[in-house]
N, C-alpha and C positions, 0 to 999 in steps of 0.2 A: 180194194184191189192192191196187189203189191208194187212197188217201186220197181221197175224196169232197172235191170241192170247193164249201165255202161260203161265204155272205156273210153281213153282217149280217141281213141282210131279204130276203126272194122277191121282189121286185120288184116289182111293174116297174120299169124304169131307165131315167132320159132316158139319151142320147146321151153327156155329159157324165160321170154316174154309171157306164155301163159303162166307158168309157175309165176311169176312176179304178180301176175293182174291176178290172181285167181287165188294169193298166197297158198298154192300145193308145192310142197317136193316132186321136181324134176322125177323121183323114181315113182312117187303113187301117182302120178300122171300115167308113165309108163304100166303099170299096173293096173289099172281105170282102162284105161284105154286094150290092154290085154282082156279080163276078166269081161268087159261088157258093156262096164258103167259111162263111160264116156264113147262117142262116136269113133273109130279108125279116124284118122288124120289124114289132110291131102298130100300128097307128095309134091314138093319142087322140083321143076328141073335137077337140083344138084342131089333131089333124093330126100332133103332135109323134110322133116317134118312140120306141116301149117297146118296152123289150128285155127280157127275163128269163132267168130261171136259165139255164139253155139257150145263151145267148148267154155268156155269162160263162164256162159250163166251154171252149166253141168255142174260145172268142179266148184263154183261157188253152195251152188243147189247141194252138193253132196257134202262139202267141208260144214257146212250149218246144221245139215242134218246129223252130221256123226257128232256135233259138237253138242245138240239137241241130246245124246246119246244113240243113236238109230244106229241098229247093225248094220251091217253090208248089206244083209237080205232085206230089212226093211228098208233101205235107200232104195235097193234096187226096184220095189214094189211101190214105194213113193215115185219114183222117176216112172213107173208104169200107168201109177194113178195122174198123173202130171197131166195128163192131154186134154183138161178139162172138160172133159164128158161130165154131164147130169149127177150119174153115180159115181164120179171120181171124189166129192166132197165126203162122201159116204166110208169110204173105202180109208182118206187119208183117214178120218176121225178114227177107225178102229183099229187104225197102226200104230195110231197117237196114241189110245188110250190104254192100251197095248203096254205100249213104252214105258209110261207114265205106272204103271202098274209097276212094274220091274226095279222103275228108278226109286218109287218107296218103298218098295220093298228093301232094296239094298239102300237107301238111307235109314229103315230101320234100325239093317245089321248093324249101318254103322254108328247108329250111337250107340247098343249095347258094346259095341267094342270100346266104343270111347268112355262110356262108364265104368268097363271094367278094367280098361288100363286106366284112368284117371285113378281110379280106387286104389287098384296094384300101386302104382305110381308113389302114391300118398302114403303107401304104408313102407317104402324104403327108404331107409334113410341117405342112403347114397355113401355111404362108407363102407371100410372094409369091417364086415360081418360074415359069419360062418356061413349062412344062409341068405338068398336076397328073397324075398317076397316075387319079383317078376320072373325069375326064373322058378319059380316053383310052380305059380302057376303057368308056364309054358311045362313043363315035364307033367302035368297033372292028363 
């Protein structure tokens, strides 16, 4: 089972205060909270925006997954599979696996690229000459 996420205090939390607990930017807070991914926020008296617990596990839930590499749309579908229903273990595995598919793929490309800039690389000498080796192969 995962570690419960807590804070000092239950909240409520300006704006400010969740961006600090939650390490998010004050504007993808604002953005989260537009688009869907995070709950509307309660209003204070002064109108100010309170966030609480809730909010805090979200934005930590979502900042792990994107760091995971998860798109937006697959957060959004992870935070749908969240509610622990039977078939929600089901549902996370083939978002994950999913993902996991994508991310080697693009760690493929990227060693061919690193091989053939390492190569490039290797055959310049790094002085002035008529022609460089990495710019040639970028025009090619």
């Amino acid at each position: 089972m995962a570690t419960p996420i807590t804070t000092p205090r239950s909240g409520p939390y300006s704006t400010g205060e969740l961006a600090a607990l939650s390490r998010t930017h004050i504007e993808s807070i604002r953005y989260f909270e537009r688009i869907g991914l995070i709950p509307k926020a309660g209003r204070a008296a002064s109108a100010h925006r309170r966030f609480g617990e809730e909010h805090v596990r979200r934005l930590i839930f979502i900042r792990r997954a994107r760091d995971m590499g998860f798109s937006q749309d697959e957060v959004r579908t992870l935070i749908a599979l969240s509610d622990g229903s039977p078939n929600s273990c089901a549902g996370v595995k083939a978002v994950a696996e999913a993902n996991l598919r994508v991310i080697r793929d693009r760690i493929a490309r990227l060693k061919r690229l690193e091989r053939l800039l390492a190569g490039t690389s290797a055959k310049c000498a790094g002085n002035k000459a008529p022609a460089c080796p990495l710019i040639e192969v970028l025009l090619k």
